[in-house]
KOLGU-766285 format. One line per 5 residues: number of its first residue (from 1); their letters; for each residue y, z, x of N, C-alpha, C, O. Coordinates in pm, 1 decimal. Layout:
residues N
NUM	A	Y/Z/X/Y/Z/X/Y/Z/X/Y/Z/X  ...
//
This chain:
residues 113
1	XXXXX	-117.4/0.0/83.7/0.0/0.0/0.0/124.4/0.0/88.6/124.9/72.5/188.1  235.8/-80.9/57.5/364.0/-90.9/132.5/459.5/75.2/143.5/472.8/151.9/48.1  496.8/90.6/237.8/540.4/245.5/211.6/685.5/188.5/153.9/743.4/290.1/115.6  741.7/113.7/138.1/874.0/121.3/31.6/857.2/79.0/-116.5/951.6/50.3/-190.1  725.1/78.3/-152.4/723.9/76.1/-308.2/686.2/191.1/-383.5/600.5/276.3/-360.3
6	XXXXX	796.2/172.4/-513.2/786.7/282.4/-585.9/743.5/398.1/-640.3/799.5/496.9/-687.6  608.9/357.5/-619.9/478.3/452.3/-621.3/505.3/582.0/-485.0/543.1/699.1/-481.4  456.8/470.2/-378.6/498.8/586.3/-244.5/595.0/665.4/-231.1/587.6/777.3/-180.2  707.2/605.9/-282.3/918.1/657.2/-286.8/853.3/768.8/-377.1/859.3/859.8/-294.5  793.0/829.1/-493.0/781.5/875.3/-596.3/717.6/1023.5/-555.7/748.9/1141.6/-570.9
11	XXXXX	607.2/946.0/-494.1/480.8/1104.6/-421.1/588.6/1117.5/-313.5/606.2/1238.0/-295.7  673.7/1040.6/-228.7/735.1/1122.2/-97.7/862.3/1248.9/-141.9/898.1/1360.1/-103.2  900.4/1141.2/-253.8/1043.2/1247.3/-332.0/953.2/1374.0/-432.6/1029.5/1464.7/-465.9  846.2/1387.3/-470.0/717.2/1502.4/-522.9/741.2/1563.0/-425.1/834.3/1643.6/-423.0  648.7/1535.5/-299.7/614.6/1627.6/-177.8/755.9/1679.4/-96.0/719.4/1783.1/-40.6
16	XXXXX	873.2/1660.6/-68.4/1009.6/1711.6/-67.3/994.7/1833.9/-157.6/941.6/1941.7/-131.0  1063.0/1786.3/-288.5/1053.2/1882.0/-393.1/990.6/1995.8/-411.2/1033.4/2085.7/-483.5  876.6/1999.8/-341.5/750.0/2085.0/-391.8/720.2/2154.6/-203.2/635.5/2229.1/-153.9  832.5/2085.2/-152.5/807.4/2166.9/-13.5/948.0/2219.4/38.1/967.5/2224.1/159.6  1011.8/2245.0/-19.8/1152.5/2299.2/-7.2/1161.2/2459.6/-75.4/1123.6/2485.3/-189.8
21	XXXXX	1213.9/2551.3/12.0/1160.8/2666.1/-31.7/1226.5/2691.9/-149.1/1304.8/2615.1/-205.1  1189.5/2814.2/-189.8/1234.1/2839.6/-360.1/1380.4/2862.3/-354.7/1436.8/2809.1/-450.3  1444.8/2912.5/-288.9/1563.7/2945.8/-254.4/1697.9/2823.9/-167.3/1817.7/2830.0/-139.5  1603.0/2739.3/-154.6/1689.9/2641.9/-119.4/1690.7/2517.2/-183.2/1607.7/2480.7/-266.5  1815.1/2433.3/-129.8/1857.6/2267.3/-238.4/1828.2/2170.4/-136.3/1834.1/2186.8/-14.4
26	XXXXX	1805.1/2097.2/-182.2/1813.3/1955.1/-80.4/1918.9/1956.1/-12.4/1918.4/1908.3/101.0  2057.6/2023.2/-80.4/2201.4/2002.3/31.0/2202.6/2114.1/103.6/2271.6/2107.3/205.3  2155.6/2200.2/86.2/2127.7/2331.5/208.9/2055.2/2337.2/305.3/2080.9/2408.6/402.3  1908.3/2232.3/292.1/1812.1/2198.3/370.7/1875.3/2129.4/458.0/1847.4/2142.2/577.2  1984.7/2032.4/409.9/2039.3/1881.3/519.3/2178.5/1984.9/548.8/2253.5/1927.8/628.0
31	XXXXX	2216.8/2082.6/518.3/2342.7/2139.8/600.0/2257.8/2239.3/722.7/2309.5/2283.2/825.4  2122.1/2257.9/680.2/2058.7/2348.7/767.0/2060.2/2255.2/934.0/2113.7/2263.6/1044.5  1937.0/2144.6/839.1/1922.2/2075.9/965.5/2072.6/1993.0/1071.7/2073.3/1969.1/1192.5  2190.7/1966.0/961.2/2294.1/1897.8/1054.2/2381.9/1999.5/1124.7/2476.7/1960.7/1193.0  2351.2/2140.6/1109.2/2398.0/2266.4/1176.4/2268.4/2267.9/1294.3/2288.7/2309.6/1408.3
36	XXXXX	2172.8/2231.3/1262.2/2093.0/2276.5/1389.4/2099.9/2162.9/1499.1/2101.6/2190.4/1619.1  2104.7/1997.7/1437.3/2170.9/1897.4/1527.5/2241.4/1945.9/1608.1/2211.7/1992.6/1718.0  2357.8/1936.0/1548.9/2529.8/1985.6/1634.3/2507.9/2077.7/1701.0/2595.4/2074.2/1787.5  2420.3/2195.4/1725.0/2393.4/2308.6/1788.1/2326.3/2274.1/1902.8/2371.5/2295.4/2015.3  2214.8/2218.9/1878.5/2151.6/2149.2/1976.6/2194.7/1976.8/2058.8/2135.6/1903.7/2138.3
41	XXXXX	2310.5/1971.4/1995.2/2345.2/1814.5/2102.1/2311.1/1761.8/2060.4/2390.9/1668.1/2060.4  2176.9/1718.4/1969.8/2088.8/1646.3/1918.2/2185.8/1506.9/1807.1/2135.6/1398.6/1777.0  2291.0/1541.5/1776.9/2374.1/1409.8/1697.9/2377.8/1338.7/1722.2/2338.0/1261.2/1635.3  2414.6/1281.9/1828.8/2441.5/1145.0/1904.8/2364.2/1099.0/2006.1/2407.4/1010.8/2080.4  2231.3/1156.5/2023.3/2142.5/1141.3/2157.4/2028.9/1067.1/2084.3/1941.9/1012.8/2152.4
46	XXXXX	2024.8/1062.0/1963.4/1878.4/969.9/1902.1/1940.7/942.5/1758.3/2053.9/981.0/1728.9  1859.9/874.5/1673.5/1843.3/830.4/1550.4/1862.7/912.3/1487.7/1795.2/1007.2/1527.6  1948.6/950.3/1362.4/1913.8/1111.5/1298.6/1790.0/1109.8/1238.9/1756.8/1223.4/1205.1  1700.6/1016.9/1210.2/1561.4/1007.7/1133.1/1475.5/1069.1/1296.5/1389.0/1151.8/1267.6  1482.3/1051.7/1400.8/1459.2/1124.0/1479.4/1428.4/1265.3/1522.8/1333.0/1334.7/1558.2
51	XXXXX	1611.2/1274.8/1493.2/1657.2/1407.7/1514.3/1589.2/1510.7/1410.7/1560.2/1629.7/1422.8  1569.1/1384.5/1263.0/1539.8/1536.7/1135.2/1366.9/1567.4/1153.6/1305.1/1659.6/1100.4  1322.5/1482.5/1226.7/1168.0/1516.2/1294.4/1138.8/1615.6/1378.6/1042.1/1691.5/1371.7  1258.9/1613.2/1490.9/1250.2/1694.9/1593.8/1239.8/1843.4/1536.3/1175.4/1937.3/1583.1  1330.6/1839.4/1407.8/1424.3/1942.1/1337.4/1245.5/1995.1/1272.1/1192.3/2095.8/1318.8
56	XXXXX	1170.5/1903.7/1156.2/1086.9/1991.8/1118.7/1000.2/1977.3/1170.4/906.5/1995.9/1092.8  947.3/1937.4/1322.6/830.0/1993.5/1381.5/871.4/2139.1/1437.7/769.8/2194.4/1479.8  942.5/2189.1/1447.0/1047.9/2332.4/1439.7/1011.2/2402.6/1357.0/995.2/2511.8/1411.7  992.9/2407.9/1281.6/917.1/2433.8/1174.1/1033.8/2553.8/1077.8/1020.6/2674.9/1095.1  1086.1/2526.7/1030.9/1219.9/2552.2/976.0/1190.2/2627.2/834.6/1139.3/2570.7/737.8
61	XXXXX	1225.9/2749.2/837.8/1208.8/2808.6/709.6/1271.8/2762.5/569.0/1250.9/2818.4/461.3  1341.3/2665.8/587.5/1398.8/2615.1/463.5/1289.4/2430.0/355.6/1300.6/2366.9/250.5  1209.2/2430.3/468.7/1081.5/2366.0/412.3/942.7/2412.3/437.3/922.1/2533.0/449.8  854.3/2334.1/444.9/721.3/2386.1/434.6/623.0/2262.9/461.1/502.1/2275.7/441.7  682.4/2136.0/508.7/612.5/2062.7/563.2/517.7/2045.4/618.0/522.7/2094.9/730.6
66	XXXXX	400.1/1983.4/589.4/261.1/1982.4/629.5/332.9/1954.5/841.7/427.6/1889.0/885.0  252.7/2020.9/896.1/261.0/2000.7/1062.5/164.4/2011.8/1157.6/185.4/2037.9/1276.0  47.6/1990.0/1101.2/-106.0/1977.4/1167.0/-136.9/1816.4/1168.5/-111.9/1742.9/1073.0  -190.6/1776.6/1282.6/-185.9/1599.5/1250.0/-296.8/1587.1/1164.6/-269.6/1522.7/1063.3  -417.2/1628.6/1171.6/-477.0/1681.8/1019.3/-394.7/1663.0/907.3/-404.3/1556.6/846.2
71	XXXXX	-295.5/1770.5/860.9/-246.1/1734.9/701.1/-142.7/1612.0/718.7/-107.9/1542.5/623.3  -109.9/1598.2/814.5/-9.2/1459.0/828.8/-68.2/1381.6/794.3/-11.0/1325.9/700.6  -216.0/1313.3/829.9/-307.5/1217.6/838.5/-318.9/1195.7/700.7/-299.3/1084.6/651.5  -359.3/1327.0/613.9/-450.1/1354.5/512.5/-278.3/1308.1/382.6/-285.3/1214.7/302.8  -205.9/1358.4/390.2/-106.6/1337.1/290.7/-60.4/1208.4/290.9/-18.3/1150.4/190.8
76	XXXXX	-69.7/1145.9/440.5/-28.6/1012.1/454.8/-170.9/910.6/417.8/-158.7/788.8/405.0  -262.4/959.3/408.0/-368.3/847.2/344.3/-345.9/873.9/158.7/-390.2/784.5/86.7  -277.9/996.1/91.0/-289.4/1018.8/-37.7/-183.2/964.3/-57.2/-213.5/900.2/-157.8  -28.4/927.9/-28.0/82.1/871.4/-54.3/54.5/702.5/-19.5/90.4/620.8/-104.2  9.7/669.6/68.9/-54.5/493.1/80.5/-157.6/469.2/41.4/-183.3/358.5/88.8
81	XXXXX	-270.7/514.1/-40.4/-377.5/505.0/-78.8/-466.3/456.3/14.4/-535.1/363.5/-28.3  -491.4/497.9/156.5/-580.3/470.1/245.9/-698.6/528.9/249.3/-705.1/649.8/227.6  -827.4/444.8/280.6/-936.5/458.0/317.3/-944.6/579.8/464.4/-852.1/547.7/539.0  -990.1/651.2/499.7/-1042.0/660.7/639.2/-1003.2/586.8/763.0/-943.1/612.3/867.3  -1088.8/439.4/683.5/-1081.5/321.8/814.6/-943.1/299.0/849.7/-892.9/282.9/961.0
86	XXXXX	-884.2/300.8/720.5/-728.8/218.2/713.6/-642.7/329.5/822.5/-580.0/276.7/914.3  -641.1/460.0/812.5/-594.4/574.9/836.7/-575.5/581.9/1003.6/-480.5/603.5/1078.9  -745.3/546.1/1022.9/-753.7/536.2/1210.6/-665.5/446.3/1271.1/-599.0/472.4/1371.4  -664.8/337.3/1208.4/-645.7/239.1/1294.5/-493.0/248.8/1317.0/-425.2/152.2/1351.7  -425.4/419.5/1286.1/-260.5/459.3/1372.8/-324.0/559.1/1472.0/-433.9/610.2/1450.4
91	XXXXX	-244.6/586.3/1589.4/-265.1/732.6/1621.4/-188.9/802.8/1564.3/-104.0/771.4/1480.9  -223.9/937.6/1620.7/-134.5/1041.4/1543.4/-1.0/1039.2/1594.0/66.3/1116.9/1526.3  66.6/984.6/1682.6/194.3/951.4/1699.7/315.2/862.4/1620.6/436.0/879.7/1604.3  206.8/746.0/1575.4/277.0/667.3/1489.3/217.6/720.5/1344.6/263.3/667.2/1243.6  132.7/807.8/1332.9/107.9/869.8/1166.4/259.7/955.6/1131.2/322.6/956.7/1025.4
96	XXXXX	295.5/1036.0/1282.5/366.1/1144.3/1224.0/513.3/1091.4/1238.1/600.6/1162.5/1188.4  553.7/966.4/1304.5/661.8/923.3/1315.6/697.8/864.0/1141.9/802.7/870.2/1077.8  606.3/825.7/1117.0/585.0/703.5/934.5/554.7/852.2/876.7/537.4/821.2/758.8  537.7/985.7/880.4/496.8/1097.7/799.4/689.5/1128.8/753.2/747.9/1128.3/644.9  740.3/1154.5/907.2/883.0/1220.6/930.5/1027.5/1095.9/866.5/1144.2/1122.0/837.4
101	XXXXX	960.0/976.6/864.7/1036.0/897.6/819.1/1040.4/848.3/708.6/1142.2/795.9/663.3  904.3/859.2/632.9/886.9/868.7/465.6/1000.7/992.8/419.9/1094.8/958.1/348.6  991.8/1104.6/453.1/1020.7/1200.0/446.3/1187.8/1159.2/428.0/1240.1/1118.5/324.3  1244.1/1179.2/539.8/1406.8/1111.6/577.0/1472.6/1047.8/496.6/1581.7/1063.5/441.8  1343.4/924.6/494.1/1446.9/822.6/389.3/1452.4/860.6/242.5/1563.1/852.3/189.3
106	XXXXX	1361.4/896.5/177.5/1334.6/937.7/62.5/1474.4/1081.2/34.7/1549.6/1105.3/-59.8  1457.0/1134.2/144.8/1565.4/1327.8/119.5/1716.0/1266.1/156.7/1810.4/1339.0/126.2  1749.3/1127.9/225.0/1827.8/1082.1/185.2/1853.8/1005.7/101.1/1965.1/962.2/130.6  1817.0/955.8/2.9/1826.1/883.4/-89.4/1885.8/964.7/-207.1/1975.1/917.5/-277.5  1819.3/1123.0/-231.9/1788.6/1254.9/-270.2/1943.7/1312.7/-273.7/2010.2/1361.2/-365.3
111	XXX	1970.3/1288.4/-144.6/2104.4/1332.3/-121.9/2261.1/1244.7/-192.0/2363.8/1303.9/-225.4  2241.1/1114.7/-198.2/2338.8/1010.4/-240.1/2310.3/1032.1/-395.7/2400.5/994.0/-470.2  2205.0/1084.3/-450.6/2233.6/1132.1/-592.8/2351.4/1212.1/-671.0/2341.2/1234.5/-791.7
//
């Protein structure tokens, strides 16, 4: 399945939703992480779809993001409807880069609402 069709956009904006702690908004999560950028230099040295990776392999109390390449693997074969086979044939480098960037684009999209 293409990761920019509607279906996928749908389970990525679910799994956000449902991983954002009880106490926080989508605009508190993205003031969290663009306070921890600027803190760390991190603004202007990479991509911010980068930077918001760097941000939740950090593992940041204001989400709850799967961060085992295990559940990366496993959520990213249930949001593209992949087989196993289909699944291997990334490593876990490019699983969790397409995990952190489903993620991004979708919580910005989230945000322009």
């Amino acid at each position: 399945m293409k990761t920019n069709c509607k279906e996928v956009r749908t389970k990525v904006k679910q799994y956000i939703v449902d991983h954002i702690a009880d106490d926080e908004t989508a605009e508190s999560v993205y003031r969290s992480f663009s306070e921890w950028a600027e803190n760390d230099n991190y603004a202007n040295a990479m991509p911010e779809n980068e930077v918001f990776q760097r941000w939740c392999q950090c593992l940041p109390s204001e989400v709850t993001f799967d961060y085992t390449n295990y559940d990366i693997k496993e959520t990213l074969k249930s949001w593209l409807n992949q087989t196993e086979a289909e699944a291997e044939k990334y490593d876990i480098f490019k699983q969790q880069h397409l995990f952190y960037y489903l993620i991004f684009a979708e919580f910005k999209k989230m945000l322009a609402k």
